[in-house]
N, C-alpha and C positions, 0 to 999 in steps of 0.2 A: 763363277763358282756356285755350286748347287749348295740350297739353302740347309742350315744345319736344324735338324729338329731337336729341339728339347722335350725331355721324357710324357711330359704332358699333350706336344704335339702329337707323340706318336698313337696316344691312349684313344685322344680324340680321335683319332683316322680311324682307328681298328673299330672304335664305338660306334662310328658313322657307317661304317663297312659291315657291321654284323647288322646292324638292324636295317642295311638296304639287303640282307640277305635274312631274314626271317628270324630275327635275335632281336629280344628286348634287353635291355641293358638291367640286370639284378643291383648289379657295385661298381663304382670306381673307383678309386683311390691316388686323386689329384692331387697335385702339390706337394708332395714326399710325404703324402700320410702312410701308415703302416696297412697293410693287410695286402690281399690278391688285389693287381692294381685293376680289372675285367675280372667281372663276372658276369656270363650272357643265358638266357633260356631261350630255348626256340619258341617259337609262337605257339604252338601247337604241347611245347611242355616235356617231349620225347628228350630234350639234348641240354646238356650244362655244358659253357666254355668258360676254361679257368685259364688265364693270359698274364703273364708276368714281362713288363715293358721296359726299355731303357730308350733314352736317346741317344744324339751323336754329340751333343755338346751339356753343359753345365746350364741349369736355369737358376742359378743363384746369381746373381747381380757383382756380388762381392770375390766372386770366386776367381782363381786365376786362368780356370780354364773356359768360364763362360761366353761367348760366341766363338769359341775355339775347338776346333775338334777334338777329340778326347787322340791320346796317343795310343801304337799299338798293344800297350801294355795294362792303359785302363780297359781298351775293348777289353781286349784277354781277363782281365778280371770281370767288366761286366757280363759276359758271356760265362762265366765261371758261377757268376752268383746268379745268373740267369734258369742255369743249367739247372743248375741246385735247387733252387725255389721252385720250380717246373716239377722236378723229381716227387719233389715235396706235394707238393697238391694232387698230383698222382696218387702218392701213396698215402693219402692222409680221407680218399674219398672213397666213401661206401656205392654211391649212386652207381646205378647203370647209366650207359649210354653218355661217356663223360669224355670230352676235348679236351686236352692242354697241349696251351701255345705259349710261345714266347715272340714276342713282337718289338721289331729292332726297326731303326732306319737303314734301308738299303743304301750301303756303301761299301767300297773295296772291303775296309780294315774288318766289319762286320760278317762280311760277306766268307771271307776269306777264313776267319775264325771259326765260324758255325762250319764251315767245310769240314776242320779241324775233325770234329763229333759227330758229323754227320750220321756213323753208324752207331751212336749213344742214342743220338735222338730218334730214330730208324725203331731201335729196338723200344725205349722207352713211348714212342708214339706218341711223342711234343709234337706238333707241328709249329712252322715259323711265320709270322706273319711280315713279312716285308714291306715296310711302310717308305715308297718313296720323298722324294723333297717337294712335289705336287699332295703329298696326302693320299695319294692312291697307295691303296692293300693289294698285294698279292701274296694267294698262300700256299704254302709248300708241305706237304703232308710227305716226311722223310717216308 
């Protein structure tokens, strides 16, 4: 069984992924703190990426879902609140020359969801950050 990431895992892969791509890291927001979980600059200062992340399982200890897959119904919600929050840093920024992603671990339930919107995200121009169970990023610019 491939490894389940927790929301933090996925943060770190993309944070590792943008600065082996010309991205210094501006914010993160580890361990269920509040705000944009990525915030990236390019080196050079031309490009802002604003990245709203979930995992595939529960990083609370206590939880009943924790090293458990999430079911298809919390994707569907995280993918909901995903969407949403995405929307939001869109429209919430003045800057030119501005990315938003939303960054998930690549799995069916995930996968299959984001299909769901695909032409939301198309139009809205989130891009998805696919974070495998190795930690490897691949990205999809709808």
């Amino acid at each position: 069984m491939s490894k389940l990431l927790i929301e933090d895992e996925v943060i770190k892969a993309v944070c590792d992924h943008l600065e082996k791509n010309g991205f210094r890291i501006k914010s993160v927001a580890l361990k269920r703190k509040p705000g944009d979980d990525i915030i990236a600059i390019s080196n050079d200062g031309s490009q802002k990426v604003y990245i709203e992340a979930k995992g595939a399982t529960s990083s609370r200890k206590g939880s009943s879902r924790f090293g458990m897959p999430f079911k298809r119904g919390q994707v569907k919600s995280h993918i909901a609140m995903a969407l949403y929050r995405a929307s939001v840093m869109r429209e919430n920024r003045e800057e030119n020359n501005i990315r938003v992603g939303i960054a998930l671990p690549l799995n069916i339930d995930h996968k299959e969801m984001v299909g769901m919107v695909s032409k939301a995200l198309n139009d809205l121009e989130i891009e998805i950050f696919w974070v495998d169970d190795k930690s490897n990023v691949f990205v999809v610019k709808n």
